[in-house]
C-alpha positions in Angstrom: 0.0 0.0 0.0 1.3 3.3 -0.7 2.2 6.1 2.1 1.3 9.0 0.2 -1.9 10.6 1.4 -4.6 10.6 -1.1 -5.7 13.8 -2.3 -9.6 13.8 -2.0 -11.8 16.9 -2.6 -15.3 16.7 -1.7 -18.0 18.3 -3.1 -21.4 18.3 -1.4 -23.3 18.8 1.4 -23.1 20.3 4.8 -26.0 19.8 7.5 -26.8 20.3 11.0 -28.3 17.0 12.5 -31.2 17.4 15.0 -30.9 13.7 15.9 -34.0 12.6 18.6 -33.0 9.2 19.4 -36.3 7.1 20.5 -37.5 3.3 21.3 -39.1 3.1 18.2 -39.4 5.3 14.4 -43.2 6.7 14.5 -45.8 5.4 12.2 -47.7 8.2 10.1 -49.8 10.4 12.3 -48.1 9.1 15.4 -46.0 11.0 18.1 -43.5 9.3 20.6 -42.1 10.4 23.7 -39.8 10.3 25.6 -36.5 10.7 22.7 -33.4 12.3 23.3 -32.2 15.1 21.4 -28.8 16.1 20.1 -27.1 18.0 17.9 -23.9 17.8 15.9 -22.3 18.1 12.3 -23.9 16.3 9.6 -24.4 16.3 5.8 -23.1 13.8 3.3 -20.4 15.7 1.9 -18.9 17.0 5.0 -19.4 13.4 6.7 -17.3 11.8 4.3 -14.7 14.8 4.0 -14.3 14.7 8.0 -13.6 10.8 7.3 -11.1 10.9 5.1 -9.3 13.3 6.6 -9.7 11.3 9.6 -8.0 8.2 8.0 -5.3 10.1 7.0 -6.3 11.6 3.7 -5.7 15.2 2.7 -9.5 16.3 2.2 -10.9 19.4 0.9 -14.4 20.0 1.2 -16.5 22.4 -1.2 -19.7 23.3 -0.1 -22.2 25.7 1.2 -23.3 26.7 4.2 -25.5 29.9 6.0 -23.7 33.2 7.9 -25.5 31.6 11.0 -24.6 30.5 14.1 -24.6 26.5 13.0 -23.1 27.6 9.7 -19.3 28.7 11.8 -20.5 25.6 14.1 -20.2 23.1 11.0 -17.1 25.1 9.2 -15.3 25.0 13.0 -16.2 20.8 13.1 -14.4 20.7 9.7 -11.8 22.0 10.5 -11.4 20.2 13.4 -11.2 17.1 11.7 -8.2 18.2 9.4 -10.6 19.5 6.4 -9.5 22.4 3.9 -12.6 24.6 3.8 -11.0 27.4 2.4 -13.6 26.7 -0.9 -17.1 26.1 1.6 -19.0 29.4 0.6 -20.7 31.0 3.3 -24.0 31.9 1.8 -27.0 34.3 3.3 -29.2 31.5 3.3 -29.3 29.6 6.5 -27.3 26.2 6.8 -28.7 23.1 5.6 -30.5 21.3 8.2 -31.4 16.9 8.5 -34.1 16.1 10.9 -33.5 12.7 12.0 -35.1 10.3 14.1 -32.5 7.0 15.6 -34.5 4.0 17.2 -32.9 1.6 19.4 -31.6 -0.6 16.2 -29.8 2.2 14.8 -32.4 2.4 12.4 -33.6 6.2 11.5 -36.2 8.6 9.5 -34.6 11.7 7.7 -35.7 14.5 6.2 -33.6 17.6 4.8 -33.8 20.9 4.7 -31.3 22.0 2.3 -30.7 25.4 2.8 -27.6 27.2 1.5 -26.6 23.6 0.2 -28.8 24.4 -2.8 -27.3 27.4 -3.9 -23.8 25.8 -4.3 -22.0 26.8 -7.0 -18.6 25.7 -8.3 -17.6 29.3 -9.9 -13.7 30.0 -8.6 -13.1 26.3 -7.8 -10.1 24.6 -9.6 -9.5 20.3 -9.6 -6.1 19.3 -9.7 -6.2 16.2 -11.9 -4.2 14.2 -9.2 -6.7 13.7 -6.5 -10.1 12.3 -6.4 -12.9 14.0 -6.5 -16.3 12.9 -4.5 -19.6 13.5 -4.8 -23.1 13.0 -3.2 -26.4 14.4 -4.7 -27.7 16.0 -1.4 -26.9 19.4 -3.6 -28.0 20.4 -7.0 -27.6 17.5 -9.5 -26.2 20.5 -12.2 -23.3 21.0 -9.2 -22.5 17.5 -9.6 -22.6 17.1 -13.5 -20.5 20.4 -13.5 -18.0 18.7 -11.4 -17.8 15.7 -13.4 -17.1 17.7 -16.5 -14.4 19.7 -14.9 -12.6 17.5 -13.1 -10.4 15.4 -15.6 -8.9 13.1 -12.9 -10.7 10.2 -10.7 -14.3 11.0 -10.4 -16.4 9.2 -7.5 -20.3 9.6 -7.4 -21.8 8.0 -4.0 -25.4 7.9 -5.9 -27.7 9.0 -2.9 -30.0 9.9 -2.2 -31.0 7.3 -5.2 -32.5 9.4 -8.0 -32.5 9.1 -12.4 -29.3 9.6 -13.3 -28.3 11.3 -16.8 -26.1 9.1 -18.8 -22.8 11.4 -19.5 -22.6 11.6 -15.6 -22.4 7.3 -14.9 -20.0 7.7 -18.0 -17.4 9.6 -16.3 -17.8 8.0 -13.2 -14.7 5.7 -12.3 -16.8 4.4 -9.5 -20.2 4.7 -7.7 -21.0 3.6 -4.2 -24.7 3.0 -3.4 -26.8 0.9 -0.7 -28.7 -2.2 -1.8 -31.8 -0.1 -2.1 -30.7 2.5 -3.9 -29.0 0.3 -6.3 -32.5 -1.5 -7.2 -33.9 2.0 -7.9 -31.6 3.0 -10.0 -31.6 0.1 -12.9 -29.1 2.1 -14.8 -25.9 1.2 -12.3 -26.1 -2.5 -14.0 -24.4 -1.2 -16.8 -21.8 1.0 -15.1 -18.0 0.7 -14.8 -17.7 0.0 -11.5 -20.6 0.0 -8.6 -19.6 -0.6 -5.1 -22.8 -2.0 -3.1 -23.1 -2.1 1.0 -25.4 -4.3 2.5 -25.9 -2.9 6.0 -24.7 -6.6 8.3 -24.1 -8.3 5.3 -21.3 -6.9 3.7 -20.5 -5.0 0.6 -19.7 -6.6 -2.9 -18.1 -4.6 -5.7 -19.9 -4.8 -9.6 -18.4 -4.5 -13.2 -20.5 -3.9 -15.5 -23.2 -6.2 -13.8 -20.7 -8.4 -12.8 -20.2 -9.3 -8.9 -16.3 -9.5 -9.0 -15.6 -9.1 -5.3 -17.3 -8.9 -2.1 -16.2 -8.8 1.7 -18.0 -9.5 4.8 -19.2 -7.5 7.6 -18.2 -8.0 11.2 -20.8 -8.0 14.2 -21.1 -4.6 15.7 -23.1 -2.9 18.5 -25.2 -0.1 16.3 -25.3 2.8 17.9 -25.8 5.2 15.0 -26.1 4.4 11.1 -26.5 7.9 10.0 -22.7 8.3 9.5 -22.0 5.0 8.7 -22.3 4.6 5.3 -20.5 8.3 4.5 -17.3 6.6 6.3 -17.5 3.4 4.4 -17.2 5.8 1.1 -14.3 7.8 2.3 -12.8 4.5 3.2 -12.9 2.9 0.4 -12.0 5.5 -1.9 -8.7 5.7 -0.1 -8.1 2.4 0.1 -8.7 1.9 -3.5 -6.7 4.9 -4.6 -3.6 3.5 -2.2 -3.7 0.6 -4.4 -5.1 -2.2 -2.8 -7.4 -4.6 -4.6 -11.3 -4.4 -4.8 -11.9 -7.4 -2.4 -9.1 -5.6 0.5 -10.4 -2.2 -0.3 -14.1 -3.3 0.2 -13.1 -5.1 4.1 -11.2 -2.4 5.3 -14.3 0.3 4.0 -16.6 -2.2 5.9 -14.3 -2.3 9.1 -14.3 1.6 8.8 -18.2 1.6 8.5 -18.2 -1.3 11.1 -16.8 1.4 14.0 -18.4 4.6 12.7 -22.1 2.1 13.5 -20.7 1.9 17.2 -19.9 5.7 17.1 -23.4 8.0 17.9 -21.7 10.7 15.9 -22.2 11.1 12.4 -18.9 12.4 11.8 -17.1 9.6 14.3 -13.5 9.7 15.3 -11.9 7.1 13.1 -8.2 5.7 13.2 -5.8 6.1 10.5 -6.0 3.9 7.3 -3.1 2.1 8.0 -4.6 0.5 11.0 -8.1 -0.5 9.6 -5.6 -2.3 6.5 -3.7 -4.3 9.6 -6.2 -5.1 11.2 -8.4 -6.8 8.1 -5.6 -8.7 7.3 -4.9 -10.0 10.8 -8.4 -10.6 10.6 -8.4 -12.9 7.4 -4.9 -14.7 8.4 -6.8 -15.9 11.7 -10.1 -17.6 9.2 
């Protein structure tokens, strides 16, 4: 595996979560009691920037956010987390905001209110063909496209949440990342390049064209939170693919990295540096 940190720009969202945590997710028309409320950073794009950075990438995140109070809250958790926001726009909109509702499982209800994340715009933002650029499509799907075009280097598109894609933009993609439910609503991804699927317990599997050519297991965890969880399995693997190893190792150290960010209750978790999720896979297959 190579030492040199991967360059990964992300562009995409940035939310504040207003997570109630509950025994149970309501039916329609119901109210529960009795939930806990918190609040922390949150957003695709800025959930899977924090993570690679985390893991020892060198992450830039593009985004948008409001000249609010949560707005300098989110930048300041960025920032934190070894981000480069010196291209997030602050915008006069207010920051994007994710209601979200947690039940015992892990399990959770989300609704978002985009906010400044849907006037994002990419004017005064240049891609160095070197790193990796990743995107969600929690902003404006023209944003996305627009990056695609630009960027001439690796292009990742983590297809959620699931929608019709247009065909020039699963062209360019060198590789998708979807859950198994967003994969069977958008029929198109059979035909792409490269799709990496994650199956919640069961694992994740990687498809060309189609065509299941690797897959890895998932350990047993204590779920805590899954809101995060999938937005650290992207930045994972990304990473591990770009630092060269194969789809099958890439795709268990992504899950091991998803695996701890389910046992974090943050959605931007504190994660441990690639190296350590690659040793610890493999010490884990050598004792199968």
């Amino acid at each position: 595996m190579s030492n040199r940190p991967s360059a990964v720009t992300v562009v995409g969202s940035i939310n504040l979560d207003l997570i109630a945590t509950a025994d149970r997710l309501p039916t329609a028309g119901e109210t529960i009691g009795g939930a806990v409320l918190s609040e922390q950073p949150g957003g695709k794009g800025a959930n899977q920037a924090a993570a690679a950075a985390r893991l020892g990438g060198s992450a830039r995140m593009v985004g948008a956010l409001g000249s609010d109070v949560n707005g300098q809250r989110m930048l300041d958790a960025l920032s934190a987390a070894g981000v480069d926001t010196s291209d997030v726009a602050v915008l006069p909109e207010p920051t994007g905001t994710a209601l979200i509702v947690v039940d015992r499982d892990g399990e959770n209800q989300i609704v978002v209110s985009p906010g400044a994340n849907s006037s994002l715009s990419l004017g005064g933002v240049e891609f160095d063909p070197d790193e990796t650029v990743l995107c969600q499509l929690e902003v404006g799907l023209a944003v996305v496209v627009e990056a695609a075009r630009r960027h001439t280097g690796h292009f990742v598109l983590n297809a959620a949440p699931a929608m019709d894609l247009p065909a020039e933009l699963l062209e360019r993609c060198d590789l998708v990342i979807v859950n198994e439910s967003e994969y069977d609503l958008i029929p198109a991804l059979a035909e792409a390049r490269l799709v990496a699927v994650t199956y919640g317990g069961d694992g994740s599997a990687m498809f060309e064209h189609g065509r299941k050519v690797a897959e890895a297991p998932s350990a047993a965890v204590t779920v805590a939170n899954t809101v995060g969880a999938g937005d650290a399995f992207c930045a994972a693997l990304v990473l591990a693919l770009r630092h060269g190893l194969d789809y099958e190792r890439g795709l268990a150290v992504a899950n091991a990295v998803g695996g701890d960010a389910v046992g974090d209750p943050s959605s931007q978790p504190d994660l441990a540096q690639l190296g350590y999720y690659v040793e610890r896979t493999a010490a884990a297959e050598n004792a199968r």
